[in-house]
Structure formats: structure tokens, C-alpha cells
N, C-alpha and C positions, 0 to 999 in steps of 0.2 A: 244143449251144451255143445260146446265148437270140437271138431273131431281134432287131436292134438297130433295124428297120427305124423310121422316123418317117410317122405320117401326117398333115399338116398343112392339110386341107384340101384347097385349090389345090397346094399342095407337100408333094412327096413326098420324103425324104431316107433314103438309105440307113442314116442312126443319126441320134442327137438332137446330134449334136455339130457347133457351128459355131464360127466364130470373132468374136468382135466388133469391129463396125467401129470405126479407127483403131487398131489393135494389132496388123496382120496387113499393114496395105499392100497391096498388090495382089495380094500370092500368091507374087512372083517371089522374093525371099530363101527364104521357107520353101521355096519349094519344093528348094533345094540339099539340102534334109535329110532330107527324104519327099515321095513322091506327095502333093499338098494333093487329088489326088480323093478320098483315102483318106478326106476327110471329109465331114459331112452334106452342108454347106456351108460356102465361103469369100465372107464380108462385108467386100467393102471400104471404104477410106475415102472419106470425102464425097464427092458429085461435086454439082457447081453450074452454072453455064450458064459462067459465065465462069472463068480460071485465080485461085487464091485464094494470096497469100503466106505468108497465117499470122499467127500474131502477134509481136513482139519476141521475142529470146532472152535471157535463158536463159525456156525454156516448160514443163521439168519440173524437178521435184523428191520424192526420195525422203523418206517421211514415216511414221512408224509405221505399220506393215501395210498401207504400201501406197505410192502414188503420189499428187500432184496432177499434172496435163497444162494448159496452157493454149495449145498448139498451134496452134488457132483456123482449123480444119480448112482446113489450105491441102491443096490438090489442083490436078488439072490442069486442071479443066474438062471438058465433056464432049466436045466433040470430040477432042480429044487423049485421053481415055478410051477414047475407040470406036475411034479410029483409029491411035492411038499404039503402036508393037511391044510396048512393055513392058505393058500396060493388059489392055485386053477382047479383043485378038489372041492377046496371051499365054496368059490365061487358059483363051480356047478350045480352046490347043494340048495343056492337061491334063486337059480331059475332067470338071475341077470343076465342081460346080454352084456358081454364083456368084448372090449376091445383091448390087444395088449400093444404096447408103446415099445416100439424095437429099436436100439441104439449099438452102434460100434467104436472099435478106434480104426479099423481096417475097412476096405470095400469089401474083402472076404468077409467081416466078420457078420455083418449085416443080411447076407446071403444065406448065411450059415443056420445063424437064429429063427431069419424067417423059414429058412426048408424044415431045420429041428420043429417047431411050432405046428408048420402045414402038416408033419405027420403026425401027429397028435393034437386034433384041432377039434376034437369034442370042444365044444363051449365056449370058441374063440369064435365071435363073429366078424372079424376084420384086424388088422394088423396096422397099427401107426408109426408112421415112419419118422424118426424123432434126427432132423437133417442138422442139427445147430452144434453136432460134436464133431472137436478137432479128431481130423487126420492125420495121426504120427508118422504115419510114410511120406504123407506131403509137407513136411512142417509144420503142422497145428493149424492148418487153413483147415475152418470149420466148412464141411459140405456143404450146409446150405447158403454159405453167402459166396459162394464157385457155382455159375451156372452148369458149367461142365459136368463139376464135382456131383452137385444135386441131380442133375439129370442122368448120371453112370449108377448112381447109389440106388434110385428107384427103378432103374431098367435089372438093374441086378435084383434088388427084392420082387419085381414083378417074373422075373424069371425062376424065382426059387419059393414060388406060392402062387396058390391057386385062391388062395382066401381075398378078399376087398381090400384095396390098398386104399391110404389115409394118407399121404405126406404131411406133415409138421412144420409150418415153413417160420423160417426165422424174418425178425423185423428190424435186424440190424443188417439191412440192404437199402438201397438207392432207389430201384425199382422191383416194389414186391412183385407186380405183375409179369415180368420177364421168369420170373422164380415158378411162379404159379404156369403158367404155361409150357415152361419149359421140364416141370415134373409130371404136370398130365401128358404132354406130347411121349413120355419116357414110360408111362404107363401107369401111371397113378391114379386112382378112381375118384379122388377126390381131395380136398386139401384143407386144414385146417390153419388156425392163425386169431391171436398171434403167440410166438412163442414169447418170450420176456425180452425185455431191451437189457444191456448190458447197463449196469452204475454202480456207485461207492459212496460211499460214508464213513465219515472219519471222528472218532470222540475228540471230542477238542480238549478234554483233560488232561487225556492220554498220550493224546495225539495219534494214536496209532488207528489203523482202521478197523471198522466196525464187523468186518469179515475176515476170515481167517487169509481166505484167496484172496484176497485185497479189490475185489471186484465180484457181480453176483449180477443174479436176475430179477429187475426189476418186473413187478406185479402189484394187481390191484387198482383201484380205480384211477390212480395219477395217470393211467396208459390205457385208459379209454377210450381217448376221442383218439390217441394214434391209432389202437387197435381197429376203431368203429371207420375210420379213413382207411383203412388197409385192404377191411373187406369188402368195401365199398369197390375199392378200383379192381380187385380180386374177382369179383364177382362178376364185375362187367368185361373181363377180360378173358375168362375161361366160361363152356360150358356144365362144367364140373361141376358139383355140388361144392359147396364151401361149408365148411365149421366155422363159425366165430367164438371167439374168447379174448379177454383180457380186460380187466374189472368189470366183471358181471356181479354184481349183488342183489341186484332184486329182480321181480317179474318185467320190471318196466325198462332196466338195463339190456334184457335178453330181449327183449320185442323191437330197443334201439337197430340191433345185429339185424334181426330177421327185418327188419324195414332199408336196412343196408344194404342187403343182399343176401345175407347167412340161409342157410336150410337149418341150420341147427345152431346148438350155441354149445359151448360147456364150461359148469363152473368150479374156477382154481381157487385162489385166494380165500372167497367166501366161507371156502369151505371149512379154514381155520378158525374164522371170528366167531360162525354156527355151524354147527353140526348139520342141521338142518334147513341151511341154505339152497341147495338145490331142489327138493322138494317145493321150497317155498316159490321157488322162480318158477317152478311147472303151475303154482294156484296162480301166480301173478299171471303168466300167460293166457293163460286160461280166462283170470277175470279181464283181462283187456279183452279180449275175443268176445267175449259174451258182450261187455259193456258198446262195441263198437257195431255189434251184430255181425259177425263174422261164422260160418259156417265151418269153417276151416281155418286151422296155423297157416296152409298153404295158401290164403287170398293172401298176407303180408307182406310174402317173401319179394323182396326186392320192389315193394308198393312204397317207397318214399316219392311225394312230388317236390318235384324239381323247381325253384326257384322259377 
């Protein structure tokens, strides 16, 4: 049997299979269904310094292959994170490796959350830097599509934590690779991708649109072959490890990634259609590796031949 193990650097995971944050919640639902240690890692949803409501309802809508979400990352904040039963208490009761997904509206805020976290980092193995939220001091220019922006946010979270940095890099940019380089050069340990493309839907009865924001995050397999092109130039562009994500549903989707370039994968979407969609992508890995004679996840990684 092929070793699934992940080496990520600063983090180490037992397979390449995580879950992406806002599509898993904290852990506590899946977990009725299986062990969530059983995976690489479990990525929660945002956490922010203060508690976030979200945004109007209705916030999703089902859309050709896929989903938009405009959610608007409500969570608890992070004391209630840290300290809440169902939260980072919970999680520690499973023995999952947990990564948490850190979000602002400020360059303080971002600072703030990851120092609050770093001091109380029992059971936090790495901190993801969620770069695709507007900056209300700047006018709503989201950090991650401002090189500048991206690159001050993660010099600032690598200054206010000691834990493994993850950037989050958004796909509603020109050149992802400028993105990707320019948040490891700022101190980022690694980079994930991709986050949702921006789109809308509109009831034609109605006429009104299908989200309350009038616009949302597209996910799900429609945003495959962007995602699987992203990591692609991502990968050959930094030395960093890369995460890939965006329609992963099966074992054969997530081994696309890691033949891309990905060290890892994690799955979003999937994880509303099954419960037990990511488990299943770790048997799928697993039986490509056996069926190819593969010793290791690591002969894949970035083993796509070239035309």
C-alpha cells in the first residue's frame, strides 16, 4: 500500500487530503459520520477578531456544476472559537489536525487574530490566510487582487505568529503567479488555490437575483480546469508547496491537482452533495497509487508529461 503521507514543509499531514474552509464548519457535524482525524487536515471556517453575521439570506444558490455561496463568512469570532465547546475544544477532542482560516476588514485586524491564536495554539497546526476580503480603509479593494495589499497582509500575519503560514490566493486576478510569489517572498509558507470566482444568477420569473448580494462565489466542478490551470503556473512558479482546490469530487479529480503540481488538495463543494466525500477522495488516491505502482503520493507531484 502507497505511503499517503504529506510533506509540507512546516506541516506535516498524514495524506494530502483536506477539507476547505467554509464547507466543513468546524468539524462537529462530519464528525457523526467518521473520524475527521482520519484526514490530512480539517480547515475551518473564517475566524475574525469579532463575531460576523454574514450576509442576507437567501446566500446560496445551486448553478450548473456547481454552487455560488455569498455567506459572507459569518463565524464566531475568536474567543468563542478558542473557548466555545463546540469550536477549538471540540476539535481537540479528535485528535484532527486543524488549520484555522483567518480573515479581516483592516491590515490590523488580521495581525490581531493571528497574534490572539499564536497564544493559544494548542491544536492549531497552521493559520490560512483567507486574502479575497475587502479593505474598508482602502475602499473595498479586496487584498488579494493588490499585490502590495497581499503582500503587507502576510508580512503582517507572519510577524504576529509563529505558527505555518497558508495564504488563500484569490482567482479573480490576471496573473496568479505574480500573487503566489509575491506572498511567499512576504513570508508565507505556502499557498493555497483556488478560492471561488466571482458570478450571479438571476430567476427569470422573478427576475430578481438568485443571491441576496447580487453576486457570490462560484464553486464546484464548472471551475476545475481554471482551478487545475492555476495550480499548474503556481506551482512552477514558486518553490513553496501549493494546496490545490476547486471541484474536487472524487479520488481521480484530486490526483488531476497533484499531477499539476499541488502537494495537497482540499475538498469544498463535495462536501455538501456527501458527507463523506473527502474520505472517499483519500480511497481514490490511494487506489490510483496502488493501481499505477506508486510507492508514494510524492512520485505524482507535479509528474504530468508535457505534450
Amino acid at each position: 500500500m502507497a505511503d499517503l503521507s504529506c510533506d509540507l514543509g512546516k506541516l506535516k499531514l498524514k495524506n494530502p487530503v483536506m477539507t476547505a474552509s467554509g464547507t466543513f464548519g468546524y468539524g462537529r457535524e462530519y464528525h457523526r459520520y467518521y473520524d475527521i482525524s482520519r484526514l490530512g487536515a480539517v480547515v475551518v471556517k473564517g475566524i475574525r477578531m469579532e463575531p460576523s453575521p454574514g450576509n442576507p439570506t437567501p446566500r446560496v444558490a445551486e448553478v450548473a456544476s456547481g454552487m455560488l455561496n455569498a455567506i459572507g463568512l459569518q463565524g464566531p469570532g475568536v474567543e468563542k472559537f478558542l473557548h466555545g465547546a463546540e469550536y477549538l475544544p471540540f476539535l481537540r477532542t479528535t485528535g484532527a489536525t486543524v488549520i484555522v482560516n483567518i480573515w479581516g476588514k483592516t491590515m490590523a485586524e488580521y495581525g490581531e487574530v493571528a497574534a490572539r491564536l499564536d497564544a493559544e495554539s494548542e491544536g492549531i497546526a497552521a493559520l490560512e490566510i483567507n486574502i479575497s476580503c475587502p479593505n474598508v480603509k482602502a475602499g473595498g479593494v479586496a487584498f488579494g487582487t493588490d499585490l502590495k495589499l497581499a503582500a503587507e497582509v502576510v508580512s503582517l500575519v507572519r510577524r504576529s505568529t509563529r505558527l505555518p503560514l497558508i495564504t488563500k490566493l484569490s482567482p479573480n486576478v490576471s496573473r496568479i503567479a505574480d500573487f503566489a510569489r509575491a506572498v511567499v517572498d512576504a513570508g508565507s509558507d505556502m499557498v493555497s488555490l483556488i478560492n471561488t470566482l466571482t458570478g450571479m444568477a438571476i430567476d427569470i420569473e422573478t427576475r430578481r437575483p438568485r443571491i441576496a448580494n447580487l453576486t457570490g462565489g462560484l464553486s464546484g466542478p464548472a471551475v476545475k480546469p481554471v482551478a487545475v490551470r492555476m495550480v499548474y503556473e503556481t506551482a512552477r512558479a514558486i518553490s513553496a508547496p501549493v494546496i490545490g482546490m476547486g471541484g474536487i469530487m472524487t479520488g481521480a479529480d484530486a490526483v488531476e491537482f497533484l499531477l499539476a503540481g499541488a502537494s495537497a488538495v482540499a475538498v469544498g463543494t463535495a462536501n455538501f452533495v456527501d458527507p463523506l466525500a473527502a474520505p472517499k477522495v483519500i480511497a481514490g488516491i490511494e487506489e490510483y497509487l496502488d493501481r499505477h505502482g506508486c510507492r508514494s503520493v510524492s512520485e505524482i507531484i507535479g509528474a504530468m508529461e508535457r505534450p
